[in-house]
SEFI-175035 format. One record per atom (N, C-alpha, C): residue number from 1; residue in three letters; atom name; x negated, y, z. Coordinates in nm, 4 decimals, padded with zeros to 6 digits. Layout:
<recs>
{NUM,"ala","CA",{X,Y,Z}} ...
</recs>
This chain:
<recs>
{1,"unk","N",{-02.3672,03.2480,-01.1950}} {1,"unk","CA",{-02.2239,03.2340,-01.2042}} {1,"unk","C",{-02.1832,03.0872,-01.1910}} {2,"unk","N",{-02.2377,03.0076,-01.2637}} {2,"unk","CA",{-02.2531,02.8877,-01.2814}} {2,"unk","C",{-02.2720,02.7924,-01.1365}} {3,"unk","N",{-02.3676,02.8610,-01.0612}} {3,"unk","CA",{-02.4165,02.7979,-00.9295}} {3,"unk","C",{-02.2582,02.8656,-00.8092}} {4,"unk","N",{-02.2517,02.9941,-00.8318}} {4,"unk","CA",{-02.1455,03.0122,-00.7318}} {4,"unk","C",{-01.9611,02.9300,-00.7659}} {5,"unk","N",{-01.9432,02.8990,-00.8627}} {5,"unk","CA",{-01.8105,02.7791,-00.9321}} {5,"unk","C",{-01.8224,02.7001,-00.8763}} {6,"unk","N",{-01.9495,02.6265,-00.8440}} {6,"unk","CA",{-01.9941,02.4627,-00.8158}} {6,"unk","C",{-01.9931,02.4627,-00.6305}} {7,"unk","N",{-02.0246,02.5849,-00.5670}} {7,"unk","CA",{-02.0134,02.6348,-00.4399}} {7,"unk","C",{-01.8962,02.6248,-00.3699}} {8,"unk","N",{-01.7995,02.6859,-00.4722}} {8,"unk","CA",{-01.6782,02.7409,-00.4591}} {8,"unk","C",{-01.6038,02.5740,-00.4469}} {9,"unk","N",{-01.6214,02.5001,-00.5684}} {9,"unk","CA",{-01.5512,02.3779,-00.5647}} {9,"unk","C",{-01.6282,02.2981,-00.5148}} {10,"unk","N",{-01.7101,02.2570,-00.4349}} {10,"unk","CA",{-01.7670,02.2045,-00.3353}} {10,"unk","C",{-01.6970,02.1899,-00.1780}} {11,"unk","N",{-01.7405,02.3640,-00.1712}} {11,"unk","CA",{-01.6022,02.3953,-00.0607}} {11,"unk","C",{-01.5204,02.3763,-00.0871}} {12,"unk","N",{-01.3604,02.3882,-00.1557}} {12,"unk","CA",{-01.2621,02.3050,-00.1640}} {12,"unk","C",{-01.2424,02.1563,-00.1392}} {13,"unk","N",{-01.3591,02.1208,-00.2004}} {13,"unk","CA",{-01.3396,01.9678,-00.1730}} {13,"unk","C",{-01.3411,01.9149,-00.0477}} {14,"unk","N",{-01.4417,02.0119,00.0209}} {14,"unk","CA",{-01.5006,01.9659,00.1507}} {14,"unk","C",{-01.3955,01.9799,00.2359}} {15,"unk","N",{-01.3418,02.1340,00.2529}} {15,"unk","CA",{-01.2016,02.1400,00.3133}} {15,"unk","C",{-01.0701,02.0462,00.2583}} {16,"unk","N",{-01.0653,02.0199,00.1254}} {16,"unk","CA",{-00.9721,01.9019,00.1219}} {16,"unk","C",{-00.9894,01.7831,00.2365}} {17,"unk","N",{-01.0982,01.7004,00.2154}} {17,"unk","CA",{-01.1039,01.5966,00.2477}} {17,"unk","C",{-01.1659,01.5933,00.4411}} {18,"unk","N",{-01.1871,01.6929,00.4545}} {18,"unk","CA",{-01.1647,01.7447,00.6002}} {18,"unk","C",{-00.9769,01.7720,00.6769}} {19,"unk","N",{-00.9453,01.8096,00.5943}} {19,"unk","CA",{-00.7910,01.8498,00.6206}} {19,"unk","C",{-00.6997,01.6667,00.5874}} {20,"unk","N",{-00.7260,01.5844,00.5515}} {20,"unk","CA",{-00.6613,01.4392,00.4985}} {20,"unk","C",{-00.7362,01.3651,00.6152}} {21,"unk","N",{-00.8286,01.3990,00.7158}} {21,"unk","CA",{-00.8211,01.2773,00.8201}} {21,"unk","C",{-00.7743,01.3219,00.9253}} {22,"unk","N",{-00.5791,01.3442,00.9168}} {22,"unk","CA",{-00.5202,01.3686,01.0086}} {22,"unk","C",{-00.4884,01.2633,01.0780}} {23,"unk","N",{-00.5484,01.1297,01.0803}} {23,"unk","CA",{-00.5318,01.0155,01.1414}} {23,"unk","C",{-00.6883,00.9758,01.2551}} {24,"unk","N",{-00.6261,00.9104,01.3544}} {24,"unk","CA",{-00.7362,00.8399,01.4347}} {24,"unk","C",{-00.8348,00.7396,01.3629}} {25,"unk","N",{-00.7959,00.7193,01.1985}} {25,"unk","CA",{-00.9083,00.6148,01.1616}} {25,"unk","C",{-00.8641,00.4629,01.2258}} {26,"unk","N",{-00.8003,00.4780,01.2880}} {26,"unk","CA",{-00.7251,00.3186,01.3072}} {26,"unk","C",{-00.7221,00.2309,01.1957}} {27,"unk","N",{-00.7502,00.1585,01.1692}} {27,"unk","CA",{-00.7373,00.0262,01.0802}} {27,"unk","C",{-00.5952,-00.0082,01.0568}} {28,"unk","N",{-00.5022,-00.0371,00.9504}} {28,"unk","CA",{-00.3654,-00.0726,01.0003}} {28,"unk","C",{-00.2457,00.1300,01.0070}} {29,"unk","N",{-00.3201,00.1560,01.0611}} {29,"unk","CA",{-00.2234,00.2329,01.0862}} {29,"unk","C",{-00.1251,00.3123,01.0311}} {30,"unk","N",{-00.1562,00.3049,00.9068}} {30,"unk","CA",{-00.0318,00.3828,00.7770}} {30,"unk","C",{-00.0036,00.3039,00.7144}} {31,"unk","N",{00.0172,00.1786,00.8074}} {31,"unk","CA",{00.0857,00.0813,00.7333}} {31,"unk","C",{00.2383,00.0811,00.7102}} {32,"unk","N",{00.3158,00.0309,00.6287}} {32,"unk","CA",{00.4502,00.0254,00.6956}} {32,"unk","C",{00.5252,-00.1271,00.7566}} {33,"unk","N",{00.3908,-00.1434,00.7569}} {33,"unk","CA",{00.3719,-00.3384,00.8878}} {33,"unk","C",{00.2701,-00.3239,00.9657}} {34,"unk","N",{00.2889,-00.4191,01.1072}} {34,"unk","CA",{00.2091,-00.3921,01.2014}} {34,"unk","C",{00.1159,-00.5519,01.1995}} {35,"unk","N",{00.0120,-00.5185,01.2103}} {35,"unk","CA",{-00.0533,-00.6143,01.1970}} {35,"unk","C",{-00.1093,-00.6955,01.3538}} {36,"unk","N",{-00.0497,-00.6549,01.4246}} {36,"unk","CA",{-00.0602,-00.7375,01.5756}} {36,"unk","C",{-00.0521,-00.8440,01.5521}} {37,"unk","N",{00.1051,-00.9130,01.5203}} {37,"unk","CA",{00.1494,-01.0089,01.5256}} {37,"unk","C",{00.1343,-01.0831,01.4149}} {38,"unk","N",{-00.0086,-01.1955,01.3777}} {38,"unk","CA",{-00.0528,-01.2151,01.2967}} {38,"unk","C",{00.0440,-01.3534,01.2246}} {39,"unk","N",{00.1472,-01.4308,01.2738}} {39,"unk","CA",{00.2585,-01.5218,01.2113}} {39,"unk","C",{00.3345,-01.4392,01.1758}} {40,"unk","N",{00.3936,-01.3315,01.2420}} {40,"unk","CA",{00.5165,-01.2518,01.1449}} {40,"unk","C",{00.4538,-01.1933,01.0573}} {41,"unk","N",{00.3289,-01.1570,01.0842}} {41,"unk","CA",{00.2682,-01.0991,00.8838}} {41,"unk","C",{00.2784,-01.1850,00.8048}} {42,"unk","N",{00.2243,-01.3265,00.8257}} {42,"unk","CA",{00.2529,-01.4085,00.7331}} {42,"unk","C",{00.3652,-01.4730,00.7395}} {43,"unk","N",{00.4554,-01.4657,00.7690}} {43,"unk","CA",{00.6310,-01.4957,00.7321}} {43,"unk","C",{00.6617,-01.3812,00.6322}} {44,"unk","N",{00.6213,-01.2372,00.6415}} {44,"unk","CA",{00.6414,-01.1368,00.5754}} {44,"unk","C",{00.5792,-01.1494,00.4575}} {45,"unk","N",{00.4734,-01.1799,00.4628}} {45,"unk","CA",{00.3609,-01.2160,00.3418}} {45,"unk","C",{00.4796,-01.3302,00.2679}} {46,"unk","N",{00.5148,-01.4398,00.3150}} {46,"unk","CA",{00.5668,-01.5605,00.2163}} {46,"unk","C",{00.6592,-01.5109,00.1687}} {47,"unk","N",{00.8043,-01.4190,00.2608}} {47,"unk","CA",{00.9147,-01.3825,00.2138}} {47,"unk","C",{00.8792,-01.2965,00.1002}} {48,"unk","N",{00.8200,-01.1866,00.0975}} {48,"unk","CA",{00.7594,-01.1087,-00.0161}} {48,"unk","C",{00.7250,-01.1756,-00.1150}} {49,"unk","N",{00.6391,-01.2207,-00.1006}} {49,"unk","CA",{00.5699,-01.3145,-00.2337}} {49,"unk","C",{00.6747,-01.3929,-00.2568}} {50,"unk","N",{00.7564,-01.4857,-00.1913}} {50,"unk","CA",{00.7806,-01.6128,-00.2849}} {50,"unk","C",{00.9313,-01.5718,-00.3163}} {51,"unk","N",{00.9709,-01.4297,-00.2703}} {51,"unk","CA",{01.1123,-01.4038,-00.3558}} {51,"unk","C",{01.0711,-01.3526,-00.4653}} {52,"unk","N",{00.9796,-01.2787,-00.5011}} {52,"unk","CA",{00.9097,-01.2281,-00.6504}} {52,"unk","C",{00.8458,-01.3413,-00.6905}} {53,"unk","N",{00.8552,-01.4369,-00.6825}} {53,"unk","CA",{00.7636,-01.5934,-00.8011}} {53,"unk","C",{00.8996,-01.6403,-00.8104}} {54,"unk","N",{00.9631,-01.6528,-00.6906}} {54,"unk","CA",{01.0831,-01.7596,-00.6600}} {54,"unk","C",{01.2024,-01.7046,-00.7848}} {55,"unk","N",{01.2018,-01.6058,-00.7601}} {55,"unk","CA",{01.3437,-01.4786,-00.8753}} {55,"unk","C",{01.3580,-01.6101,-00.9994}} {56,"unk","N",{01.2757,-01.5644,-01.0633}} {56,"unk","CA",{01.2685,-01.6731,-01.2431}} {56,"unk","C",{01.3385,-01.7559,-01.2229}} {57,"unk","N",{01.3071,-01.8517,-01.1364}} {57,"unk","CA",{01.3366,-01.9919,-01.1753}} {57,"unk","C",{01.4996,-02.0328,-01.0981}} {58,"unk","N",{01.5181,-01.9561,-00.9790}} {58,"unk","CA",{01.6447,-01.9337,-00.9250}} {58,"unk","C",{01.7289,-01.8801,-01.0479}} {59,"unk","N",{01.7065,-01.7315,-01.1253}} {59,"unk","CA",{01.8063,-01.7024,-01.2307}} {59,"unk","C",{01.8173,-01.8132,-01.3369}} {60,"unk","N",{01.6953,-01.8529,-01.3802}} {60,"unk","CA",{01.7121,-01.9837,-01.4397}} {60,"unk","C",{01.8209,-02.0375,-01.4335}} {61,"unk","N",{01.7826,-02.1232,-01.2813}} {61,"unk","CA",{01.8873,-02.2154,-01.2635}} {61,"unk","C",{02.0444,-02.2041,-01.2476}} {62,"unk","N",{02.0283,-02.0812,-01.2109}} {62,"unk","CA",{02.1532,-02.0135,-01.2540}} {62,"unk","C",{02.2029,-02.0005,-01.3258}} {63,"unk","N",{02.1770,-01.9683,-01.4491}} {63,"unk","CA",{02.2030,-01.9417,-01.6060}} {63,"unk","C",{02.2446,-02.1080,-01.6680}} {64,"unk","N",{02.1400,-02.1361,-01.6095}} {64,"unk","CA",{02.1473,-02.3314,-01.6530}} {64,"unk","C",{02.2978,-02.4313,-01.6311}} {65,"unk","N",{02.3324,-02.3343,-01.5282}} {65,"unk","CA",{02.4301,-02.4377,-01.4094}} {65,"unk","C",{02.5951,-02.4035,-01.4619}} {66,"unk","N",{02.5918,-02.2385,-01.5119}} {66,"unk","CA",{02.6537,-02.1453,-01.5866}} {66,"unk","C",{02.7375,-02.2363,-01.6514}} {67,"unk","N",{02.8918,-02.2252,-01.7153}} {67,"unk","CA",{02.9770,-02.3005,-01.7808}} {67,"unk","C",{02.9748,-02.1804,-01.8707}} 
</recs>
């Protein structure tokens, strides 16, 4: 009983993870950026990053400047 459960969820798994490579395996490709153009990734990369570090110290100064 024991051996046919482990069969059973074996196969499931197998058909899971058979049925999830509905993709060519491309590198990149479920991205929601294209990685061709390797300066606009990193313009994208800085804008991303340095508005989430940058936030703090902008409200800061905001708050600071505040009457």
């Amino acid at each position: 009983m024991l051996g046919q459960t482990s069969l059973l969820a074996r196969n499931v798994m197998r058909n899971f993870v058979r049925a999830s490579h509905g993709h060519g395996g491309v590198v990149g490709e479920n991205l929601p950026f294209s990685l061709e153009n390797r300066y606009r990734l990193t313009a994208l990369f800085i804008v991303f990053f340095g508005s989430g570090l940058g936030a703090p110290f902008l409200i800061l100064r905001h708050q600071l400047l505040k009457k």
